[in-house]
C-alpha positions in Angstrom: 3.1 57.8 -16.8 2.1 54.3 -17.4 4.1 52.8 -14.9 2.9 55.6 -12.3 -0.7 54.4 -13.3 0.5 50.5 -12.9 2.0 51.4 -9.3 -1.6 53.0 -8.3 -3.5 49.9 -10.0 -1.5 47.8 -7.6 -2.2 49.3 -4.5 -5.8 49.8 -5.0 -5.9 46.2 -6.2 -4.2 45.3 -2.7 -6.6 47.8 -1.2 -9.2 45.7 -2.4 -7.8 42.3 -1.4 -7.5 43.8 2.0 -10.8 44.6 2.1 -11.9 41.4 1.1 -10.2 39.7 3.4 -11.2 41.7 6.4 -15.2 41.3 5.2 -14.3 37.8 4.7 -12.5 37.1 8.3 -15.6 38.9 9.7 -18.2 36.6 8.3 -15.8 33.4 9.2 -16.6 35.1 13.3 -20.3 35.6 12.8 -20.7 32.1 11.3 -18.4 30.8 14.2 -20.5 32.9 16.7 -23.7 31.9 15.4 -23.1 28.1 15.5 -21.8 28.4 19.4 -25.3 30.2 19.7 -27.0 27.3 18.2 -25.7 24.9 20.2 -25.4 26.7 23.3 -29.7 27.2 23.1 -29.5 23.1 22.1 -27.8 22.3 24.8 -29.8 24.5 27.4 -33.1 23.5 25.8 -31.9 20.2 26.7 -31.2 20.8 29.9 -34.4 22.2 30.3 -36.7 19.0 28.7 -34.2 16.8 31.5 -35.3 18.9 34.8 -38.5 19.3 33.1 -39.1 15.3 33.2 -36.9 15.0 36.4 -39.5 17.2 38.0 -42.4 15.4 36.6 -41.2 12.3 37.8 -40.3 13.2 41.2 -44.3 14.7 41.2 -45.4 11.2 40.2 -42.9 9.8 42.7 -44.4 11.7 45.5 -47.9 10.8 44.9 -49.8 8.4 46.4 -50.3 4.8 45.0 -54.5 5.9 44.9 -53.8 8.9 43.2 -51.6 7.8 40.4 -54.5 5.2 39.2 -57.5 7.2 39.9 -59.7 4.4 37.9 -58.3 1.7 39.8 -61.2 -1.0 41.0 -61.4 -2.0 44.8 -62.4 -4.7 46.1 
Protein backbone atom coordinates (compact mmCIF):
# COMPACT_ATOMS: atom_id res chain seq x y z
CA UNK A 1 0.00 0.00 0.00
CA UNK A 2 2.81 2.26 0.55
CA UNK A 3 4.14 2.08 -2.73
CA UNK A 4 0.43 2.63 -4.26
CA UNK A 5 0.47 5.83 -1.96
CA UNK A 6 4.19 6.78 -3.33
CA UNK A 7 2.88 6.28 -7.10
CA UNK A 8 -0.17 8.92 -6.25
CA UNK A 9 2.36 11.28 -4.25
CA UNK A 10 4.19 11.44 -7.48
CA UNK A 11 1.66 12.31 -9.85
CA UNK A 12 0.05 14.90 -7.73
CA UNK A 13 3.57 16.27 -7.15
CA UNK A 14 3.94 16.41 -11.12
CA UNK A 15 0.37 17.73 -11.14
CA UNK A 16 1.62 20.44 -9.16
CA UNK A 17 4.74 21.17 -11.06
CA UNK A 18 2.62 21.34 -14.10
CA UNK A 19 0.58 23.70 -12.66
CA UNK A 20 3.25 25.77 -11.70
CA UNK A 21 4.68 25.96 -14.67
CA UNK A 22 1.68 26.77 -16.66
CA UNK A 23 0.92 29.92 -13.93
CA UNK A 24 4.41 30.60 -14.35
CA UNK A 25 4.63 30.72 -18.42
CA UNK A 26 1.48 32.86 -18.10
CA UNK A 27 2.90 35.53 -16.03
CA UNK A 28 6.37 35.35 -18.23
CA UNK A 29 3.31 36.57 -21.45
CA UNK A 30 1.62 39.22 -19.25
CA UNK A 31 5.00 40.70 -18.24
CA UNK A 32 6.17 40.42 -21.97
CA UNK A 33 2.78 41.98 -23.03
CA UNK A 34 2.85 44.61 -20.62
CA UNK A 35 6.35 45.94 -21.50
CA UNK A 36 5.43 45.98 -25.48
CA UNK A 37 2.41 48.08 -24.01
CA UNK A 38 4.71 50.40 -22.28
CA UNK A 39 6.75 51.09 -24.94
CA UNK A 40 4.35 51.07 -27.66
CA UNK A 41 2.39 54.29 -25.53
CA UNK A 42 6.28 55.69 -25.22
CA UNK A 43 6.84 55.57 -28.50
CA UNK A 44 3.34 56.97 -29.70
CA UNK A 45 3.47 59.65 -26.97
CA UNK A 46 6.57 60.52 -28.69
CA UNK A 47 5.39 60.69 -31.83
CA UNK A 48 2.79 62.79 -30.59
CA UNK A 49 5.21 65.63 -28.61
CA UNK A 50 7.18 65.55 -32.42
CA UNK A 51 3.99 66.51 -34.67
CA UNK A 52 2.88 68.44 -31.73
CA UNK A 53 6.18 70.85 -32.07
CA UNK A 54 6.32 70.25 -35.85
CA UNK A 55 2.88 71.83 -35.94
CA UNK A 56 3.84 74.62 -33.75
CA UNK A 57 6.63 75.49 -35.66
CA UNK A 58 5.15 75.41 -39.01
CA UNK A 59 2.33 77.98 -37.11
CA UNK A 60 5.24 80.18 -36.12
CA UNK A 61 6.71 79.65 -39.58
CA UNK A 62 3.59 80.89 -41.22
CA UNK A 63 3.27 83.99 -39.38
CA UNK A 64 4.21 87.12 -40.16
CA UNK A 65 7.59 88.82 -39.11
CA UNK A 66 5.01 91.72 -37.09
CA UNK A 67 3.21 89.20 -35.58
CA UNK A 68 5.81 87.01 -34.11
CA UNK A 69 7.38 90.17 -32.15
CA UNK A 70 4.21 91.95 -31.24
CA UNK A 71 6.49 94.42 -28.86
CA UNK A 72 8.76 95.18 -31.49
CA UNK A 73 9.68 99.16 -31.67
CA UNK A 74 9.35 101.05 -35.05
CA UNK A 75 10.98 103.57 -36.17
Amino acid sequence: MTESASHVEQQIQQRIAAARAKVQAAQRRRDELSAARRRGLAARHANKLRRLAEAEQRRQDAQPAEAAEPFATRE
